[in-house]
N, C-alpha and C positions, 0 to 999 in steps of 0.2 A: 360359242366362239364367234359366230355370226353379230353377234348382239354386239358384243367385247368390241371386234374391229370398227362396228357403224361408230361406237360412241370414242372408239379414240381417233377416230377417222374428222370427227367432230371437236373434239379435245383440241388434236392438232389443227384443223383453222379454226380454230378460234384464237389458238396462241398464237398461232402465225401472222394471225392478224394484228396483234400485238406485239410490237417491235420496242418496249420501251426500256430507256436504259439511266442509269444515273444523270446521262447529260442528253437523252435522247427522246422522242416523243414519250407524252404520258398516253396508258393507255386510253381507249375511249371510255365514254360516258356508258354505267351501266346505261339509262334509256338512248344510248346510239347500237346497243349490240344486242344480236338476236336473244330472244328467250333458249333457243336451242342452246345455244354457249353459255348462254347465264349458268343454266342448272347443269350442262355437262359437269360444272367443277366437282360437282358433288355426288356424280352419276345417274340423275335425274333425269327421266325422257319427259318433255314437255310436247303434247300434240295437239290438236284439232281434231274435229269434225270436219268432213269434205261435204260439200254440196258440190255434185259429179257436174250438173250443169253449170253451176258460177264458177267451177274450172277450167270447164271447157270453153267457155263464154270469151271468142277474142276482143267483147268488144270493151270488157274490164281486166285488165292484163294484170291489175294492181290484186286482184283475188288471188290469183295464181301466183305472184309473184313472189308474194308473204306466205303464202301454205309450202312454198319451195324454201323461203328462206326463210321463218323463223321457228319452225317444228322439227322436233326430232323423229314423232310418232304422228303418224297419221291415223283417221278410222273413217269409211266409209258413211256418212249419216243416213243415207239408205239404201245407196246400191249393192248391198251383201246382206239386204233383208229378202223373206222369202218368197215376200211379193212381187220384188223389181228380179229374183233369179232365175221364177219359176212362173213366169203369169198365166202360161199355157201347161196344163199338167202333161208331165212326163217330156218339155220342150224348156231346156234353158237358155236364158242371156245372159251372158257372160260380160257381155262387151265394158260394160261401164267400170263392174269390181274388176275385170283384168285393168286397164287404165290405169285404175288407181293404183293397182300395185305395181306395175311397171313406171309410174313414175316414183312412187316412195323408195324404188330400187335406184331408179337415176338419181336422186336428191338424199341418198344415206341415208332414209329413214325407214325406222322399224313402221308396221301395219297391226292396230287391233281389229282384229274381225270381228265385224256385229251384227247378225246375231243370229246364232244355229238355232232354239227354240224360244219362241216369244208366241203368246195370243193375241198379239194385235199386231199391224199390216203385211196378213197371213193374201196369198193369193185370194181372188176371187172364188174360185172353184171349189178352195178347200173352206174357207169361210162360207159361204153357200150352205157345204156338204156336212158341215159342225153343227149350224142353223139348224136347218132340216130334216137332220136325223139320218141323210143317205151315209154318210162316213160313219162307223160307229167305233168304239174302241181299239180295237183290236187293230180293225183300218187304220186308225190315224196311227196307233205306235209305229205300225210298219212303214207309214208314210213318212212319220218322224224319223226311224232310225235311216228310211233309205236317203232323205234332205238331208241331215247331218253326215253320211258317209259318202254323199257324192261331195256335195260343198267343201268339208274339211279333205277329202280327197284332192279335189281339182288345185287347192290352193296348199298344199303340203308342200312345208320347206318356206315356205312364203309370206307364212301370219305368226306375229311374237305371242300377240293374246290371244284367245278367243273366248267372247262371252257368248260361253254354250249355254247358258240360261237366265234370261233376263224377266226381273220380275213379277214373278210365280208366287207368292204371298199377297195378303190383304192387304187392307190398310184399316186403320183403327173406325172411320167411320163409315166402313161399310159393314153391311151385315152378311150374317154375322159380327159384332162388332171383335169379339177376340180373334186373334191372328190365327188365319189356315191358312193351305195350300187350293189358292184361287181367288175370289173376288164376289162380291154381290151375290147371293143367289139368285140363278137365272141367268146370270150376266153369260159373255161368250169367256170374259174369264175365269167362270167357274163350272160352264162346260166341256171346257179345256182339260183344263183339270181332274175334274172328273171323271172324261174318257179316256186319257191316258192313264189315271191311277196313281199310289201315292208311290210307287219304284219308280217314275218316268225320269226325275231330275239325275238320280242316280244311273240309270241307265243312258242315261245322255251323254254324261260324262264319259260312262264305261265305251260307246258307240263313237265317241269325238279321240278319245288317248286310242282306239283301235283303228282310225284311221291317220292320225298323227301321231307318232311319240314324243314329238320334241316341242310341241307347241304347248304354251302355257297355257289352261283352262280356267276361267275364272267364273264364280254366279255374281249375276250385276243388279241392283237394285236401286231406289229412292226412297229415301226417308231411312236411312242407315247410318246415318253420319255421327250420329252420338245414344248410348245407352238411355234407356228411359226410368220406370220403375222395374224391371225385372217382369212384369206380370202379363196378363194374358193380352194386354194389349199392345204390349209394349214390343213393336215390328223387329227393329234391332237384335232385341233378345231372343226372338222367334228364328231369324235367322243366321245368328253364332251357335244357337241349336242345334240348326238343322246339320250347319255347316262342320261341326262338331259330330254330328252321328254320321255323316258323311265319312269325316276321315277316319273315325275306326271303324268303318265296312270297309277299310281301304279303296272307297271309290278314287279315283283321278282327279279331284277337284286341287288345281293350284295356287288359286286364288280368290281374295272378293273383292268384289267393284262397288264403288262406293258414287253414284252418280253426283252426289253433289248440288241438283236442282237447290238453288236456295230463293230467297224473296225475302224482300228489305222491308213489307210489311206486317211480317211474323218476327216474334222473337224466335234469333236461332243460337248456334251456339259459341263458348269459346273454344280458345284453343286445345287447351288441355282437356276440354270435353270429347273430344272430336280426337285427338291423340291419345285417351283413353280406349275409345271404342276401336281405332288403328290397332292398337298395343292389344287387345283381349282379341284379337283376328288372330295376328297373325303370330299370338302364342301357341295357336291351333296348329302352327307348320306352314300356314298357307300367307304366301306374299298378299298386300293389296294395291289398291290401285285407285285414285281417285278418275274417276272417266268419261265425266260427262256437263262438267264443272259449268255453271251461270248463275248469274245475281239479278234476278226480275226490280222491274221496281213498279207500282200505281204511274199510271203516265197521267194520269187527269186527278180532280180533287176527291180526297180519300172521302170525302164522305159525299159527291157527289159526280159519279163518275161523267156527267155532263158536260162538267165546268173542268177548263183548264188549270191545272196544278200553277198555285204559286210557284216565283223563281225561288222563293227560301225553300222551300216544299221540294222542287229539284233538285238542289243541291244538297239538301240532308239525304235524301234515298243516293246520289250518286255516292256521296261518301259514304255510306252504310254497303252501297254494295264494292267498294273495294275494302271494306271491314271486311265481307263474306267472302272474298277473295282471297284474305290474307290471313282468316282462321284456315281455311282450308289447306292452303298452301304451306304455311307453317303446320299442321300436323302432319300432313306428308313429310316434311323436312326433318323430322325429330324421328320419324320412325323408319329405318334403316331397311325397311323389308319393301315398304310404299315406293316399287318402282316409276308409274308414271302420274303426269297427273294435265290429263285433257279437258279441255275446255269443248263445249258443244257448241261450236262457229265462233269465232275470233271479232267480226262485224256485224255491228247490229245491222246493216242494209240485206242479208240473209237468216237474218235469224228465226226461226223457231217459234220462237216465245209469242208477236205481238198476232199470230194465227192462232194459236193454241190457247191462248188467255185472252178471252175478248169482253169478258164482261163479270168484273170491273175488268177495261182493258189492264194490261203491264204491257215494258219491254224493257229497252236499255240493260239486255241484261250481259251484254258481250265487252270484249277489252278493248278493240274501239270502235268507235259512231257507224253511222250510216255512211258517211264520207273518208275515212279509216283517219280521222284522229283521235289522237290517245287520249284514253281518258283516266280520269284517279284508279282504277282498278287497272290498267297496265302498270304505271306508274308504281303503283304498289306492290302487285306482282312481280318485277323487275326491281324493285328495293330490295324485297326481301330476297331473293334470292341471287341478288350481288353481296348482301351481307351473311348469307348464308355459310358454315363451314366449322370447322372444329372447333372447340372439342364435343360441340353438344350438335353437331349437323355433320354428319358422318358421310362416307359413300355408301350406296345402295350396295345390299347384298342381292347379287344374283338369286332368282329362284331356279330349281331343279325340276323338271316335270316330275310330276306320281307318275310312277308302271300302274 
């Protein structure tokens, strides 16, 4: 019901804003009105990633101002990881993720919580103690179930999603190269793993709907976005699997998250590829959700990362990555169950990407610049979903949480 009032709470200014009549103003220009009212027509929650400091920061009002006005769905990009809640063991900060949800509360926006179990930016102490050897099995489950039952505790009543497990599988060119449960041998992702055991994902679940029951649970990954060959390497299939033996042990699991990471110098996918793998989810019962959506691109010369990228060379990666933008966004839109669909930072002047991919560098992978103009991937995103709507772009069906 909560859900229901934010989005027609939303519905109504947007139409309010809209006064037009046979002899009387036309409405606005899709690119003059928020992404938030674009996709209410259809019941879509459009959000961001929050960077808690370029929030708070008064001295760019313009960061704050767009996460207030163009998002229906906000998510924390790290301050409701375990590291920024817990730095000191057994001593929480709260201060930042409470913020965030007290303003998502003033601005009618729903909150994905991210992220109750993840192996990487794990506190100091307990990455240390994984290292080591001082935390050993049994330790960490308990230290897991007690992180997931204070966290979804403190914020019950408060979070639409929560990605209780974010991903927990391989990837094809690690080794093991066929898809497990973990990462590299050796790696801290697969002594994660390891010492929790292969019950931990499902118990997660079971320990997050025990301290919530109304919050949606979802497992969130990358590299999920379209089916492959079926076979042992093939990640996707690994985890419509797992997600599949999940719901007949009748674990809790609500949904899957589909991060979305993409890069304009891979072949990625089309539409209907990407609305296929949507469509075999959420046959399972379970809603999804795209939630962590970006389009990288090469910022220097593809074949020599030195040399500054030709301008043709920019402007093909910029239109490829509002191509990636707008297969994503379009199979959200065809599949009725894909409630939100978040982008991870909005401007590239905070983004993620040009830290995390240094060599070859990327960036540009956000909807708009370092200066917050729009680029072809707003513009795109904002077509397609002013043209969005019946008979083939339906309303979102509500998901129900599992008992």
């Amino acid at each position: 019901m909560a859900t229901a009032g934010i989005l027609a709470a939303v519905v109504a200014a947007t139409l309010g804003a809209v006064s037009a009549s046979a002899n009387g103003p036309h409405a606005p220009s899709p690119k003059d009105q928020s992404l938030r009212g674009l996709a209410a027509r259809n019941g879509l929650y459009v959000g961001t990633a929050v960077d808690a400091n370029a929030y708070a920061d008064a001295s760019d009002p313009q960061y704050k101002s767009m996460v207030d006005s163009q998002f229906s769905t906000v998510t924390a990009e790290n301050a409701m990881k375990w590291e920024s809640l817990e730095p000191t063991r057994g001593t929480y900060d709260w201060a930042a993720a409470d913020a965030l949800v007290a303003a998502a509360a003033r601005n009618h926006q729903l909150v994905r919580g991210h992220v109750l179990t993840w192996y990487s930016q794990l506190p100091g102490w307990l990455n240390a103690g994984i290292q080591d050897g001082s935390i050993d099995g049994p330790q960490l489950r308990e230290l897991l179930h007690k992180h997931i039952t204070d966290v979804v505790t403190h914020f019950r009543g408060k979070i639409w999603q929560w990605d209780v497990v974010n991903e927990a599988v391989s990837d094809p060119w690690e080794t093991p190269s066929s898809i497990h449960l973990g990462g590299n041998t050796g790696s801290l992702k697969q002594k994660f793993a390891d010492l929790l055991g292969p019950d931990y994902i499902a118990d997660a679940f079971r320990w997050a709907r025990a301290a919530d029951k109304n919050a949606l649970l979802f497992y969130n990954d990358y590299n999920i976005e379209a089916f492959g060959d079926g076979g042992p390497g093939d990640k996707t299939q690994f985890v419509y699997d797992m997600v599949k033996r999940l719901r007949a042990q009748g674990v809790p699991i609500d949904g899957v998250g589909s991060q979305g990471h993409l890069s304009t110098q891979y072949g990625n996918y089309d539409v209907f590829a990407v609305a296929d793998a949507l469509d075999r989810f959420t046959d399972l019962g379970v809603a999804a959700a795209l939630t962590e959506v970006d389009a990288r691109s090469l910022t220097k010369n593809a074949s020599d990362p030195t040399v500054d990228a030709a301008g043709q060379d920019l402007n093909a990666r910029d239109q490829a990555s509002a191509y990636n933008y707008h297969v994503l966004l379009q199979a959200c839109l065809l599949n009725r169950h894909c409630l939100s669909f978040t982008v991870w930072g909005f401007t590239d002047k905070y983004s993620w990407i040009p830290n995390w991919f240094k060599n070859p560098p990327e960036g540009s992978g956000c909807l708009w610049d370092a200066n917050y103009q729009p680029k072809k991937s707003l513009r795109t995103v904002q077509g397609d979903l002013a043209a969005a709507g019946p008979p083939l772009v339906q309303p979102r069906v509500a998901q129900k949480p599992r008992r």
